[in-house]
SEFIZA-3560 file (N, C-alpha, C; in Angstrom, 3 decimals):
REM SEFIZA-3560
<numar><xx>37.535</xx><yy>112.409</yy><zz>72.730</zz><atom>N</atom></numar>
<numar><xx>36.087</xx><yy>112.496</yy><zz>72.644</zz><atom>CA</atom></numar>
<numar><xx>35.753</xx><yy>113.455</yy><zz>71.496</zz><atom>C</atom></numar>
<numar><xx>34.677</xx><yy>112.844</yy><zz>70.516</zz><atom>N</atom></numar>
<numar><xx>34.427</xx><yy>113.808</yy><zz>69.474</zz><atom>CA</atom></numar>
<numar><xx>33.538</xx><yy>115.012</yy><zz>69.542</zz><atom>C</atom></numar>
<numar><xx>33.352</xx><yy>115.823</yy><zz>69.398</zz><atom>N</atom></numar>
<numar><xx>32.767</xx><yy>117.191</yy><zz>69.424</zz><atom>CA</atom></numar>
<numar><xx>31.245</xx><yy>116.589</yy><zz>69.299</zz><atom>C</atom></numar>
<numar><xx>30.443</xx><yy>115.633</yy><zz>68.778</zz><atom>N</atom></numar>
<numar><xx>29.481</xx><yy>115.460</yy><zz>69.162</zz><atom>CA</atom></numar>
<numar><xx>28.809</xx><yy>114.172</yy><zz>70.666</zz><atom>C</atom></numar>
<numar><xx>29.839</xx><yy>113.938</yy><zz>70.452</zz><atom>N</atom></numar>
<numar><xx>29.962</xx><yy>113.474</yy><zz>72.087</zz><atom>CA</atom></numar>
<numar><xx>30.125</xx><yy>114.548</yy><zz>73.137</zz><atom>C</atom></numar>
<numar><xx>30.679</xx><yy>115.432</yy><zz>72.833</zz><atom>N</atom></numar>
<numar><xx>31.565</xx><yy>116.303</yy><zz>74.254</zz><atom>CA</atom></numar>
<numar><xx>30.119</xx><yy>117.316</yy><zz>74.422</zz><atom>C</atom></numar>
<numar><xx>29.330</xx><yy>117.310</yy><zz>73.458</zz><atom>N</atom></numar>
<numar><xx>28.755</xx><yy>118.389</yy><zz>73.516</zz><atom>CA</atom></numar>
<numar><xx>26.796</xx><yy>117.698</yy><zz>74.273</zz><atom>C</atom></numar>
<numar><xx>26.898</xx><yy>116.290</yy><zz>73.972</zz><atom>N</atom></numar>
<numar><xx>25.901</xx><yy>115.696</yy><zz>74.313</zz><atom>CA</atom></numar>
<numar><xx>26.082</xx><yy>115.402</yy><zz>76.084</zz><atom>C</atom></numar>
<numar><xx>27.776</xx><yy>115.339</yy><zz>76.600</zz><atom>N</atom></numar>
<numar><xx>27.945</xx><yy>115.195</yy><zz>77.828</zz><atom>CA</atom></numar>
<numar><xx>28.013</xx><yy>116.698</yy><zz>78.541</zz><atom>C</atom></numar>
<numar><xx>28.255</xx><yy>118.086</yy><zz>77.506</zz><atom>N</atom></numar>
<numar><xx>27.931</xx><yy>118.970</yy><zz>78.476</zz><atom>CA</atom></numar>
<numar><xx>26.937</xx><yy>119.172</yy><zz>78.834</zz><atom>C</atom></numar>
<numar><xx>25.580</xx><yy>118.926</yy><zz>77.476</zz><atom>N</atom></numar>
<numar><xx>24.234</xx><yy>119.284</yy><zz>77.917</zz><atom>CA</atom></numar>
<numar><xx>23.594</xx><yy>118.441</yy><zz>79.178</zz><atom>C</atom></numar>
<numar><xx>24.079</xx><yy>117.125</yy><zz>79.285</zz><atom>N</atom></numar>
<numar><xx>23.719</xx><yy>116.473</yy><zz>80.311</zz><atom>CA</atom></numar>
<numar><xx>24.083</xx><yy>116.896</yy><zz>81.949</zz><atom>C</atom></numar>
<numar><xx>25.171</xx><yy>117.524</yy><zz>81.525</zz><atom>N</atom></numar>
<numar><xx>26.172</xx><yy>118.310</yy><zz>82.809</zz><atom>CA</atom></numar>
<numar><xx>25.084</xx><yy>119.056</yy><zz>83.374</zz><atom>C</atom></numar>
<numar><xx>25.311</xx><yy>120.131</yy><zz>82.463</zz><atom>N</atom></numar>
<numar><xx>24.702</xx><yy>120.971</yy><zz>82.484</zz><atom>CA</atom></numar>
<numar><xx>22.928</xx><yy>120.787</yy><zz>83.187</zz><atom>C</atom></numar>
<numar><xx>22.310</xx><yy>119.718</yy><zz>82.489</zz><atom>N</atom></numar>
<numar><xx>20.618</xx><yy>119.714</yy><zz>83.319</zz><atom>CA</atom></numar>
<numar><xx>20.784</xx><yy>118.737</yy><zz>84.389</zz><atom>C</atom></numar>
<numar><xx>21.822</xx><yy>117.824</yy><zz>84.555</zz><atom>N</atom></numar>
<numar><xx>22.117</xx><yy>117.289</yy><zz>86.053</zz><atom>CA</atom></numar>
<numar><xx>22.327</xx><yy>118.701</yy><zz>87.279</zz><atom>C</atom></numar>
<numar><xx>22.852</xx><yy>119.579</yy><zz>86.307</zz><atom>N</atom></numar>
<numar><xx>23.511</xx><yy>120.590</yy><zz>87.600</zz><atom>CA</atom></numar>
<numar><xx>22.781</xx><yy>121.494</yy><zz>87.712</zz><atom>C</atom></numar>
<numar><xx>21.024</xx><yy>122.080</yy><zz>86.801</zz><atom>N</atom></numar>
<numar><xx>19.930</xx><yy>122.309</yy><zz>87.294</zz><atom>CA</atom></numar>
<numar><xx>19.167</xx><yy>121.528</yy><zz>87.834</zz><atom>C</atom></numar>
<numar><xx>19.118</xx><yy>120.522</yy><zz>88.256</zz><atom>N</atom></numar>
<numar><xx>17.973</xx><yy>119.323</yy><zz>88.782</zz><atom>CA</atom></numar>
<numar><xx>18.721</xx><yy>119.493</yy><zz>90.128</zz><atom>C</atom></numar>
<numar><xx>20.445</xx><yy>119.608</yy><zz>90.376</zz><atom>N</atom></numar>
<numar><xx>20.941</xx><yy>119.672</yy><zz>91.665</zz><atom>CA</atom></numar>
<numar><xx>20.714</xx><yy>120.798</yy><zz>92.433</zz><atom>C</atom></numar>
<numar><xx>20.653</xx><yy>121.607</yy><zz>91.608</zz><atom>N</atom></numar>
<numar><xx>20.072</xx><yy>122.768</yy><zz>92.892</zz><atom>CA</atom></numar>
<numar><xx>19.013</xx><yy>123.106</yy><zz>92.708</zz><atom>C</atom></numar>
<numar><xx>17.808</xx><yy>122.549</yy><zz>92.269</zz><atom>N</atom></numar>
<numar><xx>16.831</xx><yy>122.799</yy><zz>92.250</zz><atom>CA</atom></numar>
<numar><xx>15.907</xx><yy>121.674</yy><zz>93.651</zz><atom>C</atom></numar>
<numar><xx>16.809</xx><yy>120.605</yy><zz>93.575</zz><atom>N</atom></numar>
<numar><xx>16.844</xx><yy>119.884</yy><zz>94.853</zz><atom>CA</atom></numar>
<numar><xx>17.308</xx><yy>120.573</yy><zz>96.086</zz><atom>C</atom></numar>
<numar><xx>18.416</xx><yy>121.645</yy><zz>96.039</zz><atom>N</atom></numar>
<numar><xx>19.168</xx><yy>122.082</yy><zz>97.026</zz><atom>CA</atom></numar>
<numar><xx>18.344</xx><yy>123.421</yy><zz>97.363</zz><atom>C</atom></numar>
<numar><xx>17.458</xx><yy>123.732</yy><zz>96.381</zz><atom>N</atom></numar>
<numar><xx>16.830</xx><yy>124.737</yy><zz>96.847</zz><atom>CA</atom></numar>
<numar><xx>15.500</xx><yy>124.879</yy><zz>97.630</zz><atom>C</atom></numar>
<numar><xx>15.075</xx><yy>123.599</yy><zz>97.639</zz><atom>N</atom></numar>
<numar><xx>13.815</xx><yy>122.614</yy><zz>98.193</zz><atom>CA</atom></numar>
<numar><xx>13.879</xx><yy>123.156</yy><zz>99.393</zz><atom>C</atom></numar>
<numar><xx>15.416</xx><yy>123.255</yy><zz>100.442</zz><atom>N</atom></numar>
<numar><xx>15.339</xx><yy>123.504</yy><zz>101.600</zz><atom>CA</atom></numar>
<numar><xx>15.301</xx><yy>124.467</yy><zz>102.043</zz><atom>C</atom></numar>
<numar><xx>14.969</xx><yy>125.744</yy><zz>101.105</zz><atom>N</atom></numar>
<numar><xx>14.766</xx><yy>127.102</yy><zz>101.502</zz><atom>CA</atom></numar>
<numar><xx>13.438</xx><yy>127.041</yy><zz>101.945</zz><atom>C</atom></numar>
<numar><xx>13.390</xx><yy>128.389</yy><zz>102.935</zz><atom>N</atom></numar>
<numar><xx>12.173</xx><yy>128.331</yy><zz>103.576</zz><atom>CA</atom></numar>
<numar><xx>11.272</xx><yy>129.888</yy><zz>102.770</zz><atom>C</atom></numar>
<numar><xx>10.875</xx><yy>129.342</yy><zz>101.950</zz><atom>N</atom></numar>
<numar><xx>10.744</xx><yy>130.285</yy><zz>100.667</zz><atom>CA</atom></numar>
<numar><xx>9.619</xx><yy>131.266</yy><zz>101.107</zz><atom>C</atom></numar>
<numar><xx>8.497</xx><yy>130.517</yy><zz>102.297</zz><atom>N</atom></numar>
<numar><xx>7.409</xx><yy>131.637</yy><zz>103.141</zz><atom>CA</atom></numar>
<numar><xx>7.896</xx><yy>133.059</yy><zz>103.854</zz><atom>C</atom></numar>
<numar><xx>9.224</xx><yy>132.782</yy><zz>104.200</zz><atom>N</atom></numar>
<numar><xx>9.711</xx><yy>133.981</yy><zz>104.733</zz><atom>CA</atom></numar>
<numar><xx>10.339</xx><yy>134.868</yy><zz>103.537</zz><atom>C</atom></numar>
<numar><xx>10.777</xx><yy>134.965</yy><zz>102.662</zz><atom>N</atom></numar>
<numar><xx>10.746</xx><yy>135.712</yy><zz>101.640</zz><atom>CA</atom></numar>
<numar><xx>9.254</xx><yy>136.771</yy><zz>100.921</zz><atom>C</atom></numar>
<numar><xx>8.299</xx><yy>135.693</yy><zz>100.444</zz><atom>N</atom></numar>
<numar><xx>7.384</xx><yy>135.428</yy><zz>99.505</zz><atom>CA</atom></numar>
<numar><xx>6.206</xx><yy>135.669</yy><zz>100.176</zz><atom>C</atom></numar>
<numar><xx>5.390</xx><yy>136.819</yy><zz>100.205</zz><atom>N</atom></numar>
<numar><xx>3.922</xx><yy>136.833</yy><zz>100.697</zz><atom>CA</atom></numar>
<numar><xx>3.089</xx><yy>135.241</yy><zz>100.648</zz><atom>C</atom></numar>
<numar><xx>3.308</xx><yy>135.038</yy><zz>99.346</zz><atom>N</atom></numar>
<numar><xx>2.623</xx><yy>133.504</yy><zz>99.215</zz><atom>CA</atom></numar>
<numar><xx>3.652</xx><yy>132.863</yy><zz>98.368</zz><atom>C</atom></numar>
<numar><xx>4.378</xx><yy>131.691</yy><zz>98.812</zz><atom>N</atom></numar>
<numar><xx>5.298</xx><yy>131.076</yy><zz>98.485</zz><atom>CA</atom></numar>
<numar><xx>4.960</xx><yy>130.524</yy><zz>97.379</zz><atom>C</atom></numar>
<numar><xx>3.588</xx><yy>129.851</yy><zz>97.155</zz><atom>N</atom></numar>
<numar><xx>3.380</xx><yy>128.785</yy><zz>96.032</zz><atom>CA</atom></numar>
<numar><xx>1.989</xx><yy>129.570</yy><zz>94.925</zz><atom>C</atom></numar>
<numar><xx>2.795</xx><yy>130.856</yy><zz>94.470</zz><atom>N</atom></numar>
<numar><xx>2.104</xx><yy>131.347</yy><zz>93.545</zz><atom>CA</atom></numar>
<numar><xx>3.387</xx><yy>131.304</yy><zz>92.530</zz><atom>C</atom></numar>
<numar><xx>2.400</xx><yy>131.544</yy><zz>91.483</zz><atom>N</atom></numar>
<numar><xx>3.244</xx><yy>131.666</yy><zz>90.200</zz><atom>CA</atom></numar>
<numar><xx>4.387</xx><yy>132.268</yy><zz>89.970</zz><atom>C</atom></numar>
<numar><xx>4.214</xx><yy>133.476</yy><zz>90.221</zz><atom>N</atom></numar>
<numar><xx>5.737</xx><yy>134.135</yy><zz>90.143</zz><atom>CA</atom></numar>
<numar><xx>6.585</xx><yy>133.729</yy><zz>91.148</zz><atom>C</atom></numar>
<numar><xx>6.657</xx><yy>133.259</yy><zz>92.377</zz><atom>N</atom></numar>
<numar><xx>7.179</xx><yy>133.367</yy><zz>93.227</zz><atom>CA</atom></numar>
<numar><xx>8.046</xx><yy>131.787</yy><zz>92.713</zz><atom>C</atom></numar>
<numar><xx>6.655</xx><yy>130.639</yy><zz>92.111</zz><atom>N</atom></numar>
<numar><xx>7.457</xx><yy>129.378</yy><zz>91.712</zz><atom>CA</atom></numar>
<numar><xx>8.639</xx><yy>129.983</yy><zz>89.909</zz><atom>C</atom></numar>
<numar><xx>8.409</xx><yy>130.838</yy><zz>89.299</zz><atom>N</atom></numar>
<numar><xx>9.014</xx><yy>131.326</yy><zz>88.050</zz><atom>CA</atom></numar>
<numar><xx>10.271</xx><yy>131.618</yy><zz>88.616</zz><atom>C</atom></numar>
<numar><xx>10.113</xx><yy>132.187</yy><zz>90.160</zz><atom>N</atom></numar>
<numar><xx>11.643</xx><yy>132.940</yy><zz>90.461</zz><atom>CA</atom></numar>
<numar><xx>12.561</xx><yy>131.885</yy><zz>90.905</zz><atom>C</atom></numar>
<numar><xx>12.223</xx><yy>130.813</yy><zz>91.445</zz><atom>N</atom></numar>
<numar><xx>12.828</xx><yy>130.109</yy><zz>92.239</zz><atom>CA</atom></numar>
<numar><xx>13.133</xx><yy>128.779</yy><zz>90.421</zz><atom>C</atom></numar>
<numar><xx>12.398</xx><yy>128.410</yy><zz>90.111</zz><atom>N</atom></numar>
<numar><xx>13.305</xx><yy>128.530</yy><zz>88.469</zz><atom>CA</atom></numar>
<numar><xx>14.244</xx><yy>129.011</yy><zz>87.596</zz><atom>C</atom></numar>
<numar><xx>13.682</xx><yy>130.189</yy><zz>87.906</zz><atom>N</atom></numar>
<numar><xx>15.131</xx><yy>131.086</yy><zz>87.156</zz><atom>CA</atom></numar>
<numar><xx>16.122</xx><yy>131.239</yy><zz>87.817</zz><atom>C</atom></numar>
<numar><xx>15.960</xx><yy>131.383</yy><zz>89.281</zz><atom>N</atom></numar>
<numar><xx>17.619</xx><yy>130.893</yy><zz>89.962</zz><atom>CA</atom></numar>
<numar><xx>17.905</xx><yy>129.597</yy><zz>90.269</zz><atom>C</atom></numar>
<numar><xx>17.154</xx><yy>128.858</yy><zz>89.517</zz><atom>N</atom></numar>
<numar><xx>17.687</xx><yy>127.092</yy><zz>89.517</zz><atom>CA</atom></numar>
<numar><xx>18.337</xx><yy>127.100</yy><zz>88.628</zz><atom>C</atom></numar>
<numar><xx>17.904</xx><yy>127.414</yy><zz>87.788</zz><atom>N</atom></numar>
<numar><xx>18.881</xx><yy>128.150</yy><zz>86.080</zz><atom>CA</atom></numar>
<numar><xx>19.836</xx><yy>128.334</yy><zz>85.896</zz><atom>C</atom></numar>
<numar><xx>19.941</xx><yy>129.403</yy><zz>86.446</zz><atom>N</atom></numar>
<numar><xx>21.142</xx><yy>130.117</yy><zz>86.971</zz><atom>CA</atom></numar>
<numar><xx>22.309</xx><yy>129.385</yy><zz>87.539</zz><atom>C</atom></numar>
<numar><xx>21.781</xx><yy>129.236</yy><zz>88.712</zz><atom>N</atom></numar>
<numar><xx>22.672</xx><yy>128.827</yy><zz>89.783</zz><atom>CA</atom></numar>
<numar><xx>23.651</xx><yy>127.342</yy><zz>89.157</zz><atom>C</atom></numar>
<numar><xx>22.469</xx><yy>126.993</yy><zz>88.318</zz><atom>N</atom></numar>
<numar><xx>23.148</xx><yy>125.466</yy><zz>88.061</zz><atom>CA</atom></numar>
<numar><xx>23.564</xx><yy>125.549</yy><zz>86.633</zz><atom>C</atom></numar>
<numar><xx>23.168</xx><yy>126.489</yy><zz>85.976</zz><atom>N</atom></numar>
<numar><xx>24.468</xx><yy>126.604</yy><zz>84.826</zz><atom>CA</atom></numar>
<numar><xx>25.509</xx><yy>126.881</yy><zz>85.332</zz><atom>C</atom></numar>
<numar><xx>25.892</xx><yy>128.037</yy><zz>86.114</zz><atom>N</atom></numar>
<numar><xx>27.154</xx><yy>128.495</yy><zz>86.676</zz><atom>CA</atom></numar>
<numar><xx>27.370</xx><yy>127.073</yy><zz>87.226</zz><atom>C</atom></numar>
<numar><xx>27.476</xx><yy>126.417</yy><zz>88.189</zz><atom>N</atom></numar>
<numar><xx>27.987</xx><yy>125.488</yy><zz>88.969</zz><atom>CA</atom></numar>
<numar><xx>28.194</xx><yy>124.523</yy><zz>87.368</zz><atom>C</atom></numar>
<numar><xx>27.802</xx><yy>124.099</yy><zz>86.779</zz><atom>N</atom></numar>
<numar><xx>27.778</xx><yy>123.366</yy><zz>85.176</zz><atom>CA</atom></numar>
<numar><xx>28.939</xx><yy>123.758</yy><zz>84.669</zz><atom>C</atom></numar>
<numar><xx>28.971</xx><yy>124.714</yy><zz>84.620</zz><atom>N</atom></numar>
<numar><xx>30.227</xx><yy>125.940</yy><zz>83.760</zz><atom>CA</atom></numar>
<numar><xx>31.270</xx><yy>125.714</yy><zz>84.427</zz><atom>C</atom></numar>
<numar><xx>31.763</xx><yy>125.684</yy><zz>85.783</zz><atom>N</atom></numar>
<numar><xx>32.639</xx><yy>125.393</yy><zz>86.808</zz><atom>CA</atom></numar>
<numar><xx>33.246</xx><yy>123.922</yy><zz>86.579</zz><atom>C</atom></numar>
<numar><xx>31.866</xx><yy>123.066</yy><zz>86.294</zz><atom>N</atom></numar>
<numar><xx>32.577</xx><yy>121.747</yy><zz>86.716</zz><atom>CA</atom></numar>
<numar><xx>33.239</xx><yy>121.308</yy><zz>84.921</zz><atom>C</atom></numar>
<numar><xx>32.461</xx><yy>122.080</yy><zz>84.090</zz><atom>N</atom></numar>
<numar><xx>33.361</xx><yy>121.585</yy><zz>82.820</zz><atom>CA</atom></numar>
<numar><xx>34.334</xx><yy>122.046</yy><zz>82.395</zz><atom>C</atom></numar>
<numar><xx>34.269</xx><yy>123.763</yy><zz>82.739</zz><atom>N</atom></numar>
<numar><xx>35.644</xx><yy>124.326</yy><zz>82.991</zz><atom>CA</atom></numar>
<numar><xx>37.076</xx><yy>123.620</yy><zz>83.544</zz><atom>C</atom></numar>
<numar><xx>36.788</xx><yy>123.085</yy><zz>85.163</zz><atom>N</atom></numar>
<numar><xx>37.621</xx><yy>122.307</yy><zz>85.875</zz><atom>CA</atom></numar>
<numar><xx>37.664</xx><yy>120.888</yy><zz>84.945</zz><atom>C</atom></numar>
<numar><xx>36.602</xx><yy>120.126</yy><zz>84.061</zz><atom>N</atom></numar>
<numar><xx>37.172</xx><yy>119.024</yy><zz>83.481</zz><atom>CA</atom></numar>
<numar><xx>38.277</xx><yy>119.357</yy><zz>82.541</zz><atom>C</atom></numar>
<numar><xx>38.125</xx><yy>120.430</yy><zz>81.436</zz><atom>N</atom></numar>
<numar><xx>38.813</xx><yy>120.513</yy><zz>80.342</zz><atom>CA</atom></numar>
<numar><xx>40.355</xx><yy>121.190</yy><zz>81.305</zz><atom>C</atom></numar>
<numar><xx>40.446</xx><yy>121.595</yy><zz>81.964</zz><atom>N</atom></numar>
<numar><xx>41.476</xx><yy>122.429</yy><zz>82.578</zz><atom>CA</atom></numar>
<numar><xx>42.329</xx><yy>120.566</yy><zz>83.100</zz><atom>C</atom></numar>
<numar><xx>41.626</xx><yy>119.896</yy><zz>83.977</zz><atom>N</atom></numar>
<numar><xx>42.123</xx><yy>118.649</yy><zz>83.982</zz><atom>CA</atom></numar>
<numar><xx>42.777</xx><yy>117.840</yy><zz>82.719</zz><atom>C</atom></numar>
<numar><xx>41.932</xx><yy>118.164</yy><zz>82.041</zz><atom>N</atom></numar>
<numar><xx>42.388</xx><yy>116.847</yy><zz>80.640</zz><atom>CA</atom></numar>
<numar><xx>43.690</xx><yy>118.197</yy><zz>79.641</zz><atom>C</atom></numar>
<numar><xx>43.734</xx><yy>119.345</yy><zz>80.025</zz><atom>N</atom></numar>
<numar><xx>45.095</xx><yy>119.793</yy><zz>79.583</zz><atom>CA</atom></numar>
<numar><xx>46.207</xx><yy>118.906</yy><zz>80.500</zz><atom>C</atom></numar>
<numar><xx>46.154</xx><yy>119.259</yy><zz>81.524</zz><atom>N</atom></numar>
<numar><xx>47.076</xx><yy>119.122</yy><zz>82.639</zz><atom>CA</atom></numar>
<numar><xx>48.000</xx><yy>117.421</yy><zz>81.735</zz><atom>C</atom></numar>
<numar><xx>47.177</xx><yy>117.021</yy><zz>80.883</zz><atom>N</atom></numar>
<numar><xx>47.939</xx><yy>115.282</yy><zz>80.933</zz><atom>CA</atom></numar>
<numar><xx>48.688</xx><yy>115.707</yy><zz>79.553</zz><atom>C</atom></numar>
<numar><xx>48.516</xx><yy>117.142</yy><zz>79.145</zz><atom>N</atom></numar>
<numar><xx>49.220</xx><yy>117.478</yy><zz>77.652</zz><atom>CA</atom></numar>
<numar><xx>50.686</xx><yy>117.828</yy><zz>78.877</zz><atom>C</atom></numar>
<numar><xx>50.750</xx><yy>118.502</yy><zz>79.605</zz><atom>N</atom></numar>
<numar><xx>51.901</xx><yy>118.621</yy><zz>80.929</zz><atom>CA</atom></numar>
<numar><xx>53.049</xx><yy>117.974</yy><zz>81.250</zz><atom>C</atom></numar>
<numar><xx>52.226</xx><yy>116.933</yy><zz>81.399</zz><atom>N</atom></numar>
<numar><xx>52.832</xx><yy>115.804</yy><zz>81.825</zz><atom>CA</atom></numar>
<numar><xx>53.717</xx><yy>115.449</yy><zz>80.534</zz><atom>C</atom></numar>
<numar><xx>53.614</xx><yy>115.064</yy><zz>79.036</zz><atom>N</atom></numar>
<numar><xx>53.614</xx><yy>114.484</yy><zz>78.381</zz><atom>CA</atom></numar>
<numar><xx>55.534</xx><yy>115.407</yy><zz>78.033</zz><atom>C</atom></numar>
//
């Protein structure tokens, strides 16, 4: 895969794996935290640890791809 391919499939990684926990975070019960759950800052925070959370998990899963696609230099 060429470097402008690899880099068009991390960015995709990468905003699949903020859209996934930004879904996964839906099920927090964000009123018990948050005086008022659906004010501005309170929706900014729960963004920025969608961010977060799903770059890291992003970072993990491309980490674990490239660590895979050594493994077949291994074999060889």
């Amino acid at each position: 895969m060429n470097q402008g391919m690899q880099g068009v499939f991390s960015i995709v990684v990468v905003i699949l794996s903020i859209m996934f926990v930004w879904s996964l975070l839906s099920e927090v019960r964000w009123e018990k935290l948050f005086k008022s759950p659906l004010s501005p800052k309170s929706r900014m925070l729960r963004v920025i640890i969608a961010i977060i959370l799903g770059y890291n998990f992003a970072s993990f899963l491309l980490q674990y791809w490239g660590y895979t696609i050594m493994l077949r230099f291994f074999a060889e």
